[in-house]
Phi, psi and omega in degrees: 000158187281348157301324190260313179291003168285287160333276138326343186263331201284291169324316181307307189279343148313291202283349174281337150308272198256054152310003151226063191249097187290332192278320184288288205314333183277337162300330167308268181351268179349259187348294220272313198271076094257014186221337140108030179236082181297317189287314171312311171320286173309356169253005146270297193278011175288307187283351180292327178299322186275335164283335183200087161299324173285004193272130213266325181269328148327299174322306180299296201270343159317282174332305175304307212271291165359283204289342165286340190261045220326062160267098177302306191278342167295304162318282204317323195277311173315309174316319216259314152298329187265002165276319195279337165302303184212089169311010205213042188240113173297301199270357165303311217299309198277307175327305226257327173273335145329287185328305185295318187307333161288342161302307178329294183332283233279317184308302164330296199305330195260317177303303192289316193271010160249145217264130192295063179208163190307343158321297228256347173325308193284301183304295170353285195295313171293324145346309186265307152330311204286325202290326160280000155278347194262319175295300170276034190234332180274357182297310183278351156325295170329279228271306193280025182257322199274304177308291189285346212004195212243147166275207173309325183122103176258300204270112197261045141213147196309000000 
C-alpha cells in the first residue's frame, strides 16, 4: 500500500543517517514481514545477522518470515536459535510450537488424502509416526511458552 511504502522510505532514510541504529533497522524488519513482503524482509535480516549474530529478535523474525514462506526446518532453527539467546523469549517458545502443530496439520492432511487399503498401510502407518512425533516434540514447547508466559510484547509480530 502506498502507506507502508511511505512508511519504508521514511525507515530507509532514517537509516542511511543512523546505520548503525539496530531499533530502525528492526522496524524496518517489522514493517516489510506485516506487511507481507517476506522475501525482501528476509535478505534484510539475513544481512542484519552477519552484523548482529547474537540478535535474539532477528533471529526471531527469521523465523517468522520462514515460517510464512513454509520453510519449516529454517523456521525451527531460527526459533530455536533466539530460544538459546534468550531462553525466557515467550513468543520465540509459541512460534518454534506453531511450526510443529502446522506440521501436525500438513501431516493429518496427507494422512486424509491417502486412501485407507492394504497398498497404502506402510506409508499410513509412518505417516501417523511421522505425525506423533512431531505432535510430541511441539508439546514441551508448548508447556515452556505457557511457563515463561507472555510479556508486554517484545517481538511486535503476529
Amino acid at each position: 500500500s502506498e502507506q507502508v511504502d511511505k512508511a519504508l522510505a521514511v525507515l530507509r532514510k532514517g537509516r542511511e543517517v543512523l546505520p548503525n541504529d539496530k531499533e530502525m533497522a528492526l522496524g524496518e524488519m517489522q514493517l516489510l514481514i506485516n506487511s507481507g513482503k517476506s522475501d525482501e524482509a528476509k535478505s534484510g535480516i539475513q544481512k542484519a545477522l552477519q552484523q548482529d549474530p547474537n540478535n535474539k529478535l532477528l533471529h526471531y523474525y527469521l523465523g517468522i518470515v520462514a515460517f510464512r514462506l513454509n520453510q519449516y526446518e529454517e523456521a525451527r532453527t531460527a526459533f530455536s536459535k533466539s530460544i538459546e539467546l534468550d531462553p525466557e523469549f515467550f513468543d520465540a517458545y509459541s512460534q518454534l510450537a506453531s511450526v510443529y502443530a502446522v506440521e501436525v496439520d500438513n501431516i493429518n492432511k496427507e494422512i486424509k488424502e491417502t486412501p485407507d487399503t492394504k497398498a497404502n498401510s506402510a506409508k499410513r502407518s509412518q505417516l501417523v509416526q511421522k505425525r506423533t512425533k512431531a505432535a510430541e516434540t511441539a508439546i514441551p514447547y508448548f508447556e515452556r511458552a505457557e511457563k515463561v508466559k507472555a510479556p508486554d510484547t517484545e517481538a511486535l509480530v503476529d
